[in-house]
C-alpha positions in Angstrom: 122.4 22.8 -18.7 121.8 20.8 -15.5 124.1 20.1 -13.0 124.6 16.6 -11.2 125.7 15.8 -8.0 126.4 12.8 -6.8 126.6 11.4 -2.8 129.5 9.3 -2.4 130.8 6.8 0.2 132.1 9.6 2.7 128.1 9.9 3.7 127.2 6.2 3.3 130.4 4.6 3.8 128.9 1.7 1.6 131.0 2.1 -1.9 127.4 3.1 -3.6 126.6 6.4 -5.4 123.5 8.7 -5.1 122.9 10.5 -8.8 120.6 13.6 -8.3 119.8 15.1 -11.4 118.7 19.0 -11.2 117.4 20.8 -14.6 117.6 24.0 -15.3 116.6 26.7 -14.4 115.9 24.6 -10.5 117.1 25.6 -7.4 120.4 24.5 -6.2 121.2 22.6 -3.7 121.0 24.1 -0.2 122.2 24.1 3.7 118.7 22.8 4.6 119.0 19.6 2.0 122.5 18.9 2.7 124.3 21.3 5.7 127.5 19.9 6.0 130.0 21.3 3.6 132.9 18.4 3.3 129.2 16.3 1.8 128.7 18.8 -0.5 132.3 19.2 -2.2 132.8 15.5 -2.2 129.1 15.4 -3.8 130.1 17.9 -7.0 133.6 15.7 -7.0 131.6 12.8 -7.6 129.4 13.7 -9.9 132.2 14.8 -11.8 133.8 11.3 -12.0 130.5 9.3 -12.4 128.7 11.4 -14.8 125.8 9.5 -16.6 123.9 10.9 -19.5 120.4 12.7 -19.0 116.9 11.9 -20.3 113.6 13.4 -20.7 112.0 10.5 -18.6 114.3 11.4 -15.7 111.9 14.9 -15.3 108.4 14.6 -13.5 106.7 18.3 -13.7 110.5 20.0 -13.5 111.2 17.5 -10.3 114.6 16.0 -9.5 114.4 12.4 -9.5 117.1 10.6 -7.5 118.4 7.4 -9.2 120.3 4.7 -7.1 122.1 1.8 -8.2 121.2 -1.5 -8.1 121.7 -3.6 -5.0 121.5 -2.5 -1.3 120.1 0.9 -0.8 122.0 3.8 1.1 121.8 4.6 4.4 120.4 8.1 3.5 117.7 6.4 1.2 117.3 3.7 3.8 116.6 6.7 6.9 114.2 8.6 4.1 112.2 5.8 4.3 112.3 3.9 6.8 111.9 5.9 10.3 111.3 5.1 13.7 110.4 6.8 16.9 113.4 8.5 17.2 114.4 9.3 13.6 113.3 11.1 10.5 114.0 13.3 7.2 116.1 16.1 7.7 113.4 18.2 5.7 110.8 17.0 8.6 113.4 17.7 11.4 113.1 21.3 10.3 109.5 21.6 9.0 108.6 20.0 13.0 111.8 22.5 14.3 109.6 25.5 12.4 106.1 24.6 13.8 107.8 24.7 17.3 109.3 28.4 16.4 105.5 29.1 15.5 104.2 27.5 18.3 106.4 29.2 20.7 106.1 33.0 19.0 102.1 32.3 19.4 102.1 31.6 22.7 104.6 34.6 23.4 102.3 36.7 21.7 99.4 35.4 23.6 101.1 36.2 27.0 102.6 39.8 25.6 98.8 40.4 24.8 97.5 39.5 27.8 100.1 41.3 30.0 99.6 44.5 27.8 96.0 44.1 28.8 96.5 43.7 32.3 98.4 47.0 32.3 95.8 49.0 30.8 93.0 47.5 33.0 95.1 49.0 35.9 96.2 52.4 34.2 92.6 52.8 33.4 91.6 52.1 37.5 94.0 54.2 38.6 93.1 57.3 36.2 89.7 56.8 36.9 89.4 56.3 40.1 91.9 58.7 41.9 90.7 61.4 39.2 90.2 65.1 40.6 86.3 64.5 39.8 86.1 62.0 42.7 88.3 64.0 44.8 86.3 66.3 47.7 89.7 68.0 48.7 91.0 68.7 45.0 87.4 69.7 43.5 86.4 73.1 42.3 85.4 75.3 45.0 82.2 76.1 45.1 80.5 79.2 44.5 79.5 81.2 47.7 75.7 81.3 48.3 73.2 83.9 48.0 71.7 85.7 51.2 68.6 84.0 49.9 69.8 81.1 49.8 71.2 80.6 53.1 67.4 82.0 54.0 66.1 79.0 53.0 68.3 76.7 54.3 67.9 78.3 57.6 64.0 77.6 57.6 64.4 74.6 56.2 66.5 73.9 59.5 64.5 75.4 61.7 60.9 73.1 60.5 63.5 70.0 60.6 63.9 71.3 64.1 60.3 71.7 64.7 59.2 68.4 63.3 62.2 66.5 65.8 59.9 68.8 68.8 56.9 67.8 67.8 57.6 64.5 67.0 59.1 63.4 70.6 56.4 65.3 72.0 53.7 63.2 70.4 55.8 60.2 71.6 55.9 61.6 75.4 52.5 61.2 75.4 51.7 58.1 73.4 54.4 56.3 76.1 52.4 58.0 79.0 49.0 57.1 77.7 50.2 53.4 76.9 52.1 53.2 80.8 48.5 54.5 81.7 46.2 52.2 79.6 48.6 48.9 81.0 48.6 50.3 84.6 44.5 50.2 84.3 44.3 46.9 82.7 46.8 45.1 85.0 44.8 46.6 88.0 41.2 45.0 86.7 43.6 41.8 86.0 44.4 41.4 89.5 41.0 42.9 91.2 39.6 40.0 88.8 42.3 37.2 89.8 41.3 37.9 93.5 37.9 38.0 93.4 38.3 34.3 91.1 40.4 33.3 94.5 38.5 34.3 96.8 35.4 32.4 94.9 36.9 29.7 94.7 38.0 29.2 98.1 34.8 30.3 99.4 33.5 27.0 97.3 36.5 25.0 98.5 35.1 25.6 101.8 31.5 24.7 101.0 32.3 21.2 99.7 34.3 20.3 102.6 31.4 21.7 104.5 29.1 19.3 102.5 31.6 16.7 102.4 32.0 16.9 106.4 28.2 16.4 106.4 27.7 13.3 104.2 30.7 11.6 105.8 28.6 12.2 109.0 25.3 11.2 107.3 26.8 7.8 106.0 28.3 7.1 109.5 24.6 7.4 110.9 23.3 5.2 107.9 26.2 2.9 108.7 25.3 3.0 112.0 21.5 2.2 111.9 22.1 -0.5 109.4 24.4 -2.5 112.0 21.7 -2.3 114.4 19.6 -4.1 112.1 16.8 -1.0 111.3 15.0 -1.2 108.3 13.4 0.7 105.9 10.5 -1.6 106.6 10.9 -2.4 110.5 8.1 0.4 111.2 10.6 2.6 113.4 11.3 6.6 112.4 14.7 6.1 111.5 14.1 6.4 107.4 12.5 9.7 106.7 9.9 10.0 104.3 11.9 11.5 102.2 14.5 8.3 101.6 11.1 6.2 100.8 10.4 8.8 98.4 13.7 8.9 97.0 13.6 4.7 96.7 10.3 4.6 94.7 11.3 6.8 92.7 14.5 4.8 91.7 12.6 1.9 91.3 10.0 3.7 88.9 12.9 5.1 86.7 14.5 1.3 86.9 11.0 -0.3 85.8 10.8 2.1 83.2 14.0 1.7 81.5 14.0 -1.8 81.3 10.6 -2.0 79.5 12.6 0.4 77.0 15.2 -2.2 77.0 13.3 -5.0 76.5 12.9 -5.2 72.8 16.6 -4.1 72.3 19.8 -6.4 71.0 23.0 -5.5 71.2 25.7 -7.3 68.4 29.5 -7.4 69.4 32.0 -9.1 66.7 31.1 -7.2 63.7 33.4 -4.5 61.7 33.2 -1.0 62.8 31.7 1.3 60.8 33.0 5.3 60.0 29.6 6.5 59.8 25.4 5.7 60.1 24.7 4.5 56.6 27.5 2.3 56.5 26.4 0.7 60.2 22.9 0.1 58.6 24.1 -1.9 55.4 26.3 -3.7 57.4 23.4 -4.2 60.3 20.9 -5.3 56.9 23.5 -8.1 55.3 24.4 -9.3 59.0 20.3 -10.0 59.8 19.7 -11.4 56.0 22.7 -13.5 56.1 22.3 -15.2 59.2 18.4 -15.2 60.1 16.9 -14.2 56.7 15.6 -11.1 58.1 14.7 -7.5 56.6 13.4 -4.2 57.9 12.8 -6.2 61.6 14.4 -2.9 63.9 13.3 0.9 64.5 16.7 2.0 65.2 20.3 1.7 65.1 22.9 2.9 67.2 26.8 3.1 67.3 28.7 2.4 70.8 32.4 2.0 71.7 35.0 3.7 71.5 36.2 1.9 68.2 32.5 1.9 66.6 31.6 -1.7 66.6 28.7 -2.1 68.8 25.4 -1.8 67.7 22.6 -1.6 69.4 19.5 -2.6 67.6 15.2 -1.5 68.7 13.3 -4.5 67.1 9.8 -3.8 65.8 8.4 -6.7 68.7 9.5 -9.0 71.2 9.0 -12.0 69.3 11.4 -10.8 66.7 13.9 -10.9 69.8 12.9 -14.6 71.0 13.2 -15.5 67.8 16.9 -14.2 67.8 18.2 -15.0 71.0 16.5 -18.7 70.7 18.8 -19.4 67.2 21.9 -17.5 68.0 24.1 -20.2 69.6 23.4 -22.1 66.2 23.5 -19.3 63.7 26.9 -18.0 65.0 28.4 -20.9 65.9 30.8 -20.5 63.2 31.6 -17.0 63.8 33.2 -14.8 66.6 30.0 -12.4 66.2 27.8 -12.4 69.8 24.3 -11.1 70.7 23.5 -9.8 74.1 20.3 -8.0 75.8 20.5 -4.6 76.0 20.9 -4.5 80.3 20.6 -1.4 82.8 23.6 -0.6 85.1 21.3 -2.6 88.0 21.2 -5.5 85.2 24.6 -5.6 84.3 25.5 -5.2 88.1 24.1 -8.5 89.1 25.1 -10.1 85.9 28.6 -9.4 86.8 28.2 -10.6 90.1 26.4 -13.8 89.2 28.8 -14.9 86.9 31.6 -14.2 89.6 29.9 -16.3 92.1 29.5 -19.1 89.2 33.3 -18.8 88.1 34.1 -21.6 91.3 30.9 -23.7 90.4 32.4 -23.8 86.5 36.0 -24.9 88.1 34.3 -27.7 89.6 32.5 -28.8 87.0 29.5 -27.9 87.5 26.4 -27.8 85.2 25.6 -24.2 85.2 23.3 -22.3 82.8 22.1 -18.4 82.9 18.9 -16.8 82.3 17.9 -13.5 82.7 19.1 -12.5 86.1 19.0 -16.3 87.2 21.5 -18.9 87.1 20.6 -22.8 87.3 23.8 -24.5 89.4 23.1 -28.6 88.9 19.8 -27.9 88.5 19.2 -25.6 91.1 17.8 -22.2 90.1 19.7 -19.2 92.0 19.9 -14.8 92.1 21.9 -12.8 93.3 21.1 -10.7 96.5 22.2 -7.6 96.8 22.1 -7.1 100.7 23.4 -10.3 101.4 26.2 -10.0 98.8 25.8 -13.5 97.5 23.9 -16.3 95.9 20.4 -17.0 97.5 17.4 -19.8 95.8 15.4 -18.7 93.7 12.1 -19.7 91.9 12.4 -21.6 89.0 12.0 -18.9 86.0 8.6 -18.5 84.3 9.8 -19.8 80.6 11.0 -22.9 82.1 7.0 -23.8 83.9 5.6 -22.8 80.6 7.4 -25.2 78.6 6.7 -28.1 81.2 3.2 -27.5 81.4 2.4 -29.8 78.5 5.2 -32.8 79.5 4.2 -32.5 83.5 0.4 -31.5 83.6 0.6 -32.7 87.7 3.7 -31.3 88.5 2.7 -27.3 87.3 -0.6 -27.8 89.1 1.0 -28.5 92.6 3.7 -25.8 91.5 0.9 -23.5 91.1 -0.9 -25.0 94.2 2.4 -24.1 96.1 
């Protein structure tokens, strides 16, 4: 037989009823389902008054169904199912209460565990480390030694003691040796650092002598030059010696500038890093600008940033042929061609076109050639003694191309 139950108005306080039917052989009806006790007398009182009749259909696999009646559900049906935030079943109020219990014995469990751990970590330190076996004071004593024994610790001992003897002896010496080989060496330092002094004031001594003597040489120079002596005023006063000395300064002058004569030097261009790139760049430069090829001997580098070149032609009329078109070949271009001068050339060069700077302010018509310079016409050189500008003769180019325009005028030139 089954037994029904039935939840009255004490737990809904609506008037409605709550059939639950049970069949047999089910479990009854527990604290957990219903813990109160006053719900579940007046449950069995109510079931006794509102008994309904039970079918087969009101079993699902040996289930208790729970039959309401019609109309507004209870507020136990109504908190089944419906929940919120804060409420729930009472069968998930204590299936959630027993996953805490769990929860909490785990984590117990967990910290037992690892205390217990701890505990024997430390037990085990402490046996093991202040154990007798690591103890000096509470070890075995040890057996007492042999007469041999002791023998041989005794020579053992005494070569130890032998080796420490022999061993700061051999350093005795090695220190001694070593003070000896530095005191030697610093000795031949110093003999040597004096003898270097003494040298060199010795030579100290000897310029000034020599200096002394050429101060006093140029004062006499100086001298005879303000009294207006000569090297060619016939008197005794140049040795033959300084006559010597001048031809031979004018030889080595002549010389160098018929070396000089067939060179070129070219400012402007790019600088080059080594020989074969200055020579292509040399090649294109000549081909471009004069449609020349294979026209020099040699090549050379200058400067300090290795963009000067200075060029041997094969002949001089390669070199007229240059200088003559330059002005309108590179008029375009920031690319200039110069003669290849000696210091005494580029001396009065300098000095030519410093006297001519004034001439240019004024606005006069001044044009250079060679070592000359036409002012208005008027063909001057520099002079060296005098230190300024003196007439000159007109230059040789300039008679030569007249010749043919004024036939009279080159014969009385050549007359004169």
């Amino acid at each position: 037989m089954s037994d029904v139950f039935s939840l009255g108005s004490p737990l809904t306080n609506t008037g409605e009823n709550v059939v639950v039917y049970m069949g047999e052989n089910q479990c009854q009806l527990k604290e957990n389902h219903i813990p109160n006790t006053n719900i579940r007398e007046e449950a069995t009182a109510s079931a006794q008054v509102n008994q309904q009749p039970i079918h087969e259909s009101d079993y699902q696999n040996n289930s208790p169904i729970v039959k309401t009646k019609r109309g507004r559900r209870s507020n136990l049906e109504s908190l089944s199912h419906h929940r919120s935030s804060s409420t729930c079943s009472i069968t998930d109020y204590f299936k959630r209460k027993r996953n805490l219990d769990d929860s909490l014995e785990k984590s117990f469990q967990e910290t037992a565990d690892k205390i217990l751990a701890s505990l024997k970590k430390k037990q085990f330190r402490e046996e093991h480390l202040s154990s007798p076996s690591n103890d000096i004071s509470s070890s075995a004593p040890v057996a007492a030694s042999s007469p041999e024994t002791m023998n041989d610790c005794e020579s053992i001992l005494k070569a130890i003691n032998d080796l420490r003897v022999d061993l700061n002896n051999k350093m005795d010496a090695l220190r001694i040796s070593n003070e000896d080989k530095f005191s030697s060496l610093e000795n031949k330092v110093s003999k040597r650092i004096e003898a270097v002094e003494v040298k060199q004031r010795t030579d100290f001594k000897n310029l000034n002598n020599k200096y002394d003597n050429l101060a006093l040489s140029l004062q006499n120079i100086n001298k005879r030059l303000d009294s207006g002596t000569t090297p060619n005023s016939g008197n005794d006063m140049y040795p033959a010696k300084m006559n010597k000395l001048l031809k031979i300064a004018q030889n080595m002058e002549k010389k160098d500038r018929e070396e000089r004569k067939d060179n070129i030097v070219i400012k402007g261009l790019n600088n080059s890093h080594n020989l074969e790139e200055a020579t292509v760049l040399i090649n294109d430069f000549l081909k471009s600008k004069y449609g020349l090829s294979n026209c020099y001997k040699s090549l050379k580098v200058l400067g300090k940033d290795q963009n000067i070149y200075k060029i041997t032609l094969m002949n001089s009329e390669l070199k007229k042929q240059i200088m003559a078109n330059k002005k309108r070949n590179l008029a375009d271009t920031r690319v200039f061609i110069e003669n290849d001068l000696t210091e005494q050339q580029a001396s009065e060069m300098y000095n030519l076109r410093l006297a001519t700077k004034e001439h240019k302010l004024k606005g006069d018509k001044v044009k250079f050639f060679r070592n000359k310079v036409s002012i208005n016409d008027k063909w001057m050189q520099w002079d060296e003694d005098q230190g300024g500008l003196v007439e000159s003769r007109t230059p040789v180019r300039n008679i030569e191309s007249k010749k043919n325009n004024n036939p009279t005028r080159t014969s009385k030139h050549n007359k004169q």
